[in-house]
Steps between C-alpha positions, in 0.01 A plus 500: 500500500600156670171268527380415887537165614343265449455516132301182492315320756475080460220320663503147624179358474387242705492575887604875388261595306202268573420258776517178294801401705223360764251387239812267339558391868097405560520292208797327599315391808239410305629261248804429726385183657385316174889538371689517821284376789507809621409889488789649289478855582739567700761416217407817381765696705796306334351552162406848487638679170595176344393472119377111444834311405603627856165357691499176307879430594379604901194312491661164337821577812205512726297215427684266224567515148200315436293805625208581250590893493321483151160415664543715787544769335208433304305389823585830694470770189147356476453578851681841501223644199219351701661742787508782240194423350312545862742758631689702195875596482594593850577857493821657738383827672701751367580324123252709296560859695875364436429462125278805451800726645790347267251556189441889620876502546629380175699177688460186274360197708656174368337099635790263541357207637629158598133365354443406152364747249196360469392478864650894494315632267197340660503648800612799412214521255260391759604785763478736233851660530675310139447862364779667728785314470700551152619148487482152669783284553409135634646185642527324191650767282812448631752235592591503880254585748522696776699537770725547152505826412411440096154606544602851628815552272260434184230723601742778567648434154129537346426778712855663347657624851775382743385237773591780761190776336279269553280402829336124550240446727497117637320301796752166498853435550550349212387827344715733723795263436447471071442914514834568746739281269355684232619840634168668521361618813243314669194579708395204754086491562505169682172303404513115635870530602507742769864419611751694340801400652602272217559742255597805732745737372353440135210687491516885526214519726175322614163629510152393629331579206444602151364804668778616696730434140232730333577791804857438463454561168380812559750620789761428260391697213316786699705483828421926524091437438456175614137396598350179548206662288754517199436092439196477268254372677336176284205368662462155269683301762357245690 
C-alpha cells in the first residue's frame, strides 16, 4: 500500500513555530541605538531565515565593517532571555494541536532551523514540544544557509525520503525560497513578512495559521469524515 503524503512534516522554528521573531525585533530596538544610533528592528525583514555568517555579512553591508556584530549579539541575546524570562517561548495558535495530530498519525515532525543548535534546543525545551520532533537540524550544522536549499536536502536525506514526500512549513522568504530549490513542497504561514509576492509561484500554498495547516491536515487525509472536531484539541497554549 503506497504511503499518503506527506510522509514527513519539517518545522521552521522561529516566527513558525513561536513568536520570537518579534521578541528578536524588540531587542534590536533596544540595544540598537548603543551600536547603530538607532533602533535596529526593522532590519529584521531582510534577515529573516539567515543563519549568523549571513546577518554578520548584512549587518557589516549595513553599517561598516567595523560594526561590533560580536557585542550586539551579545547585547541583544541578553535582552531577548530577559523577554523570555518575563514572557516564555511565544507559542503559535495551532503548533501544539498541529503536533499532537502528526504524533496520533504516525507523520515524523523534523526542526530545521536557520538558528543555532543551542538556541534550538532551548526554546524548544522551554515550550515543551523537544519531545515530538525525531530530530533537529540547525543553522550551524550545515554549510550554506538558507535561501540555499542544503538545510532541506540534508534533512530529507536523514529523514530517508525524496524531497517531493515531504511537506515544510515556513513563515520567511528565505525559507519558502531554500525549501522550493530543494524540491519539497512548501506551506507559507506569513509571520512578520506578510507580503508574499516575492517568492510567489514557489510556495504551494499560504495559510493564516498553524491551525488552518492542522485542518488541512485533516481534509486531506479524511476528506469523506472530515470534522473540525477531528484536530485534538490541546488546551496548554497560551
Amino acid at each position: 500500500m503506497e504511503r499518503q503524503w506527506p510522509l514527513a512534516v519539517i518545522f521552521d522554528m522561529d516566527g513558525l513555530m513561536f513568536g520570537t521573531e518579534q521578541q528578536i525585533q524588540r531587542a534590536w530596538d533596544a540595544v540598537g541605538p548603543e551600536f547603530a544610533g538607532e533602533p535596529m528592528g526593522y532590519n529584521i525583514y531582510q534577515t529573516m531565515g539567515m543563519n549568523r555568517t549571513l546577518r554578520v555579512r548584512y549587518f557589516k553591508e549595513k553599517y561598516g565593517e567595523d560594526f561590533p556584530f560580536d557585542s550586539f549579539e551579545q547585547a541583544y541575546r541578553l535582552q531577548v532571555r530577559e523577554y523570555i524570562r518575563r514572557e516564555g517561548v511565544p507559542i503559535k495558535p495551532g503548533l501544539l494541536p498541529l503536533l499532537e495530530l502528526l504524533r496520533r498519525e504516525g507523520i515524523p515532525a523534523v526542526v530545521a532551523t536557520g538558528s543555532s543548535r543551542v538556541h534550538a534546543m532551548e526554546n524548544l525545551e522551554r515550550a515543551a514540544v523537544l519531545d515530538y520532533f525525531q530530530f533537529v537540524i540547525a543553522g550551524d550544522m550545515v554549510r550554506y544557509a538558507k535561501p540555499d536549499p542544503e538545510i532541506y536536502r540534508v534533512t530529507c536525506e536523514k529523514l530517508g525520503i525524496r524531497p517531493e514526500e515531504a511537506l515544510v512549513l515556513e513563515d520567511s522568504w528565505n525559507g519558502v525560497k531554500s525549501s522550493y530549490a530543494a524540491g519539497v513542497p512548501v506551506i507559507l504561514v506569513p509571520d512578520l513578512q506578510k507580503d508574499s509576492s516575492p517568492v510567489r509561484g514557489q510556495y504551494y500554498q499560504k495559510m493564516e495559521s498553524l491551525t488552518e495547516v492542522a485542518e488541512w491536515l485533516c481534509r486531506l487525509r479524511y476528506p469523506e469524515v472530515y470534522d473540525a472536531a477531528a484536530v485534538p484539541d490541546v488546551q496548554k497554549e497560551t
